[in-house]
C-alpha positions as CSV (number, residue, x, y, z in Angstrom):
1,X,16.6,-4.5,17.1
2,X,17.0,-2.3,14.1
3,X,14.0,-2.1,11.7
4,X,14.7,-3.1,8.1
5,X,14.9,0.2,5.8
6,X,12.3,0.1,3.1
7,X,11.6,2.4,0.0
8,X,7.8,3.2,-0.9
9,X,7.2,2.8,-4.4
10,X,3.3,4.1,-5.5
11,X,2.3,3.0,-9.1
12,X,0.1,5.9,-9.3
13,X,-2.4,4.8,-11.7
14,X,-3.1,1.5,-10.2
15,X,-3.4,2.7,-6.9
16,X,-5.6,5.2,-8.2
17,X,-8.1,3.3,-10.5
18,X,-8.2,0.4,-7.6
19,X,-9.5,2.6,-4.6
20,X,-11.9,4.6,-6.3
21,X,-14.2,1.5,-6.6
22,X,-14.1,2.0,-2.3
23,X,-14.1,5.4,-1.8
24,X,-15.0,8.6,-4.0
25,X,-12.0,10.7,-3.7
26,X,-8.9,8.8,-3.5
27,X,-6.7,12.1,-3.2
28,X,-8.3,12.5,-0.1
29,X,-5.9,9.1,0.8
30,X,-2.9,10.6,2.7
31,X,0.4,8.9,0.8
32,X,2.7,9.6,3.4
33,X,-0.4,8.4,6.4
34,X,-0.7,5.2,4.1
35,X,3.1,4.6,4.0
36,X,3.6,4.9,8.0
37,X,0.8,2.3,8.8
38,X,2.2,0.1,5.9
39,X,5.4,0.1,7.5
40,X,4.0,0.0,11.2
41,X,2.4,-2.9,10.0
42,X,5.6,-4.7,8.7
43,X,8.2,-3.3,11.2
44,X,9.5,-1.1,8.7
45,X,11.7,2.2,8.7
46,X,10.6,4.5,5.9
47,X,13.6,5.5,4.3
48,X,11.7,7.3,0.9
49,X,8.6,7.7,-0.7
50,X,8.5,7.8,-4.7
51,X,5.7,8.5,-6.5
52,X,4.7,7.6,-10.8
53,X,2.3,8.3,-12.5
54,X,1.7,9.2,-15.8
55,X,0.5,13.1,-16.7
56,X,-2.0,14.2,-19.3
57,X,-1.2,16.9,-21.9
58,X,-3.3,20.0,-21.6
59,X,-5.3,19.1,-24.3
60,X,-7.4,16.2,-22.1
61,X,-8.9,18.8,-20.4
62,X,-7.5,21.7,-18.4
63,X,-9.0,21.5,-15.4
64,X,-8.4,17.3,-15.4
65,X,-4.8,18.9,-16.1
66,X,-4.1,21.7,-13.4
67,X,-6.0,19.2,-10.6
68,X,-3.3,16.4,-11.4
69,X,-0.4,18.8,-11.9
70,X,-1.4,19.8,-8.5
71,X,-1.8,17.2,-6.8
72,X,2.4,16.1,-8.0
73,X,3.2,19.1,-6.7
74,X,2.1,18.8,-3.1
75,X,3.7,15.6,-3.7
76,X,7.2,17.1,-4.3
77,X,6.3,19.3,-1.8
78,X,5.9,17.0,1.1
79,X,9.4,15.9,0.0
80,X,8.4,12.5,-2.2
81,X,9.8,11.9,-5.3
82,X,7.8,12.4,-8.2
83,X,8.2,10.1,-11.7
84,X,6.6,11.2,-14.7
85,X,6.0,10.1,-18.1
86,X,3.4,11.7,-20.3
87,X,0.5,9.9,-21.3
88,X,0.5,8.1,-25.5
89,X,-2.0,9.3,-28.3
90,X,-2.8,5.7,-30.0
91,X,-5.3,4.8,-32.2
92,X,-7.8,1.9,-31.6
93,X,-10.4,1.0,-34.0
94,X,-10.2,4.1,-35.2
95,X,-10.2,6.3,-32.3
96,X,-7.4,8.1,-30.6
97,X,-7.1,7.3,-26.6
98,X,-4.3,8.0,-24.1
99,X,-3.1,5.0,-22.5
100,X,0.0,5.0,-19.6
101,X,3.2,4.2,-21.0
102,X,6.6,3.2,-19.5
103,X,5.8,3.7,-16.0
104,X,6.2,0.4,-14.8
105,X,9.2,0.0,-16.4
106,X,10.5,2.9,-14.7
107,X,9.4,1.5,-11.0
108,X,11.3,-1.7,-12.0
109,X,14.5,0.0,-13.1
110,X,14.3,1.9,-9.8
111,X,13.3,-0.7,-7.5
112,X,16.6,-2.6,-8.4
113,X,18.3,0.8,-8.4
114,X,17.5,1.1,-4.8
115,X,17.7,-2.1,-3.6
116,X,20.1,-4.4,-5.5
117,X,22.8,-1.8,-6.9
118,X,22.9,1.5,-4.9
119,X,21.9,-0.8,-1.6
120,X,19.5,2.2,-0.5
121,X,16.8,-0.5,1.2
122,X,16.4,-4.3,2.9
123,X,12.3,-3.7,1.5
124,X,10.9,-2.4,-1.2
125,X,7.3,-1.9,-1.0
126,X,5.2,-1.9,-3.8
127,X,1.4,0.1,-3.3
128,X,0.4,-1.6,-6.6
129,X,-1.8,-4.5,-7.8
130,X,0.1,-5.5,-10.8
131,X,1.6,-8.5,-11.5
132,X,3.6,-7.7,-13.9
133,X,6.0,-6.4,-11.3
134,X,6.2,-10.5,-9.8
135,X,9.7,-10.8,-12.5
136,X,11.4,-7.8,-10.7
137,X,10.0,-8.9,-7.1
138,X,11.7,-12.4,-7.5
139,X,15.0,-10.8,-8.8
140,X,15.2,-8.3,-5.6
141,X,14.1,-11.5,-3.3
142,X,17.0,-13.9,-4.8
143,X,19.2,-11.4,-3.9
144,X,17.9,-11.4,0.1
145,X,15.9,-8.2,-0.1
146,X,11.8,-8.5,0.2
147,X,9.4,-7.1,-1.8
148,X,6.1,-6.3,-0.4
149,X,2.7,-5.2,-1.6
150,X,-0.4,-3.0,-0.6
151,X,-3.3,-2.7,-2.6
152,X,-7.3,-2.8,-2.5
153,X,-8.8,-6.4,-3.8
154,X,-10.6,-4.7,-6.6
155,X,-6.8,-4.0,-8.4
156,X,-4.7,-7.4,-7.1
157,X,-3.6,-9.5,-9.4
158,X,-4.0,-13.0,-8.4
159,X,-0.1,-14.1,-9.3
160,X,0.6,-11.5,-6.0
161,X,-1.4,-13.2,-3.7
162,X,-0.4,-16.6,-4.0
163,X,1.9,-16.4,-0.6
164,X,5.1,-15.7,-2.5
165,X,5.4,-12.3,-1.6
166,X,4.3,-10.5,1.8
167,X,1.0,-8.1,1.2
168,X,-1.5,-6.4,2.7
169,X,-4.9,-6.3,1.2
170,X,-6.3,-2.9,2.2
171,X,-10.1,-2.4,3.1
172,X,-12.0,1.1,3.2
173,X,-11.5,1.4,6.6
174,X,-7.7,1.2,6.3
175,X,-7.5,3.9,3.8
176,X,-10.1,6.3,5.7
177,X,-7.7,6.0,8.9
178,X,-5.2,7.7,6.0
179,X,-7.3,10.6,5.2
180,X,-6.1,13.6,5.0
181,X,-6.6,15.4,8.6
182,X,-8.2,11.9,10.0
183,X,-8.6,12.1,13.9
184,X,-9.6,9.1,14.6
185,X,-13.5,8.9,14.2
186,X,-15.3,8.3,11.3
């Protein structure tokens, strides 16, 4: 039986925020080990990984800003595709902060890139906790495809856990079997 193709799509951020509350380093979290047990888990052939997140200027900090430039270059590296958008100076009460901007739009636009108009995947799956993604999950699904999700508790929405959509909540142990150079003991 052939296994269903499936695209990896990594809201960055999310994924991000949401595991540091379980472990201290989440770079240390292997993207490509994570992908493979997702899709071992769900009979799934890894056709692509894509990865978004949003990059600070140098201003934030230039050691906060070499580190993540870094890090989305081993990325590209490792042969993933790498989606960027930098981060937006606004001002609340008074004070200027740097919030994410436009990156789940651009996961949207790609997921139904890849699965509904270029026909690249059967499964897209989603390593986010978001629900605003559930509009473009129910699009792809009445058009036959699945979308499926992988996060930690701490960043699920509730709306993506409702049984409407496959998931997998993820627990510490999953993600330390996903370490970088794991071998099997803790």
């Amino acid at each position: 039986m052939v296994k269903k193709r499936a695209i990896v799509f990594v809201d960055g951020n999310n994924w991000y925020h949401g595991v540091k509350g379980l472990i201290n380093k989440p770079k240390s979290v292997d993207i490509g080990n994570l992908s493979s047990m997702i899709a071992d888990k769900f009979d799934l052939e890894i056709s692509g990984i894509r990865y978004y997140n949003s990059t600070p200027d140098i201003e934030s900090g230039e050691d906060n800003y070499y580190k993540h430039m870094v890090f989305l270059a081993g990325l590209k590296k490792r042969g993933f595709e790498v989606n960027t958008n930098k981060l937006k100076k606004i001002r609340v009460n008074g004070k200027v902060v740097r919030v994410e901007k436009g990156i789940d739009v651009m996961i949207t636009v790609d997921m139904i890139s890849k699965a509904l108009i270029d026909d690249e995947c059967d499964c897209c799956i989603l390593i986010s906790g978001d629900c605003d993604f559930v509009p473009v999950m129910r699009l792809i699904k009445k058009a036959g495809k699945e979308v499926l999700t992988a996060s930690v508790l701490r960043s699920y929405a509730r709306e993506l856990l409702q049984g409407e959509f496959r998931f997998w909540i993820l627990k510490k142990n999953d993600l330390v079997k996903c370490f970088k150079g794991y071998n099997g003991k803790k």
